[in-house]
N, C-alpha and C positions, 0 to 999 in steps of 0.2 A: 140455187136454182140454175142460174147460167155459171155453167162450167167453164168455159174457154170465152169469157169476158176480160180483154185485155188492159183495162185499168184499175187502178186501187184510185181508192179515192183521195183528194187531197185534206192536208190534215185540216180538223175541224170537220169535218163531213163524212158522208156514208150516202152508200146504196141500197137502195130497196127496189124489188122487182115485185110486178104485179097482172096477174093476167088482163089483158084490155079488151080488146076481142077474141074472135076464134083465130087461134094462130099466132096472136100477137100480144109478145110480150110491154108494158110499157116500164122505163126504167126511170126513178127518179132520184134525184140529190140533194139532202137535205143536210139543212146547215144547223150546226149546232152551237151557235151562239143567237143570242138573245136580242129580240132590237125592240126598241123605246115604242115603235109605232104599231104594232100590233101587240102590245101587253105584255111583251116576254115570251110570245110563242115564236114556236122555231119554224123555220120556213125551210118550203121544198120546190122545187124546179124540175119540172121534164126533162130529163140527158136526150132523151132519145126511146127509140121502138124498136125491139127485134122480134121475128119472125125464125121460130128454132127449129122451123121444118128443110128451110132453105140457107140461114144460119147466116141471115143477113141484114143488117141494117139500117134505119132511117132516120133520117133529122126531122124532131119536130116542129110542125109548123106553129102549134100550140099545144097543149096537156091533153088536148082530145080529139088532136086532129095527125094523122101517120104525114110524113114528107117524103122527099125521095132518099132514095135509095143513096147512102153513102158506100167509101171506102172504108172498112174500120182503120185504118191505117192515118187519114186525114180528118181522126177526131183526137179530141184533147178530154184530158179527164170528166172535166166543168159539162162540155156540151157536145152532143153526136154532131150540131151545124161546124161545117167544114169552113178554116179559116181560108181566106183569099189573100193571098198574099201578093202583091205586085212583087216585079221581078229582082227587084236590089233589097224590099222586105225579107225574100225567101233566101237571098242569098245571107242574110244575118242569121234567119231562123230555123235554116233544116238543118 
């Protein structure tokens, strides 16, 4: 569905996309290992929302709610929310 999506997923996990609104893609990350507390079902997490008319964007604030507007550039595979880095973190990290 989204072509020029610039992450794979990390290993153990997968992407699924899903129409949310009009306009707006919602994209989630599910894990595929097993946990004790819900019975052995596999869980999934909002990455984020994009919008394929304007080919952009957003961090979610929850699963059914759009955020602002990111840079895809300042997401990580895990989550479209953008990490904040103080200034001697970013100097380790970028």
């Amino acid at each position: 569905m989204i072509v020029d999506f610039p992450h794979t997923a990390p290993n153990g996990y997968s992407y699924s996309f899903e129409d949310f609104k009009s306009g707006i893609v919602r994209i989630w990350l599910h894990s595929h290992q097993q946990f004790d507390y819900n019975l052995g079902a596999r869980t999934k997490s909002v990455w984020g929302f994009w919008k394929p008319k304007s080919n952009k964007y957003y961090s979610p604030v929850n699963s059914k709610t759009v955020g602002k507007e990111v840079d895809i550039r300042s997401t990580r595979n895990y989550s479209a929310m953008p990490i904040k880095l103080t200034p001697l973190e970013s100097a380790f990290f970028q």
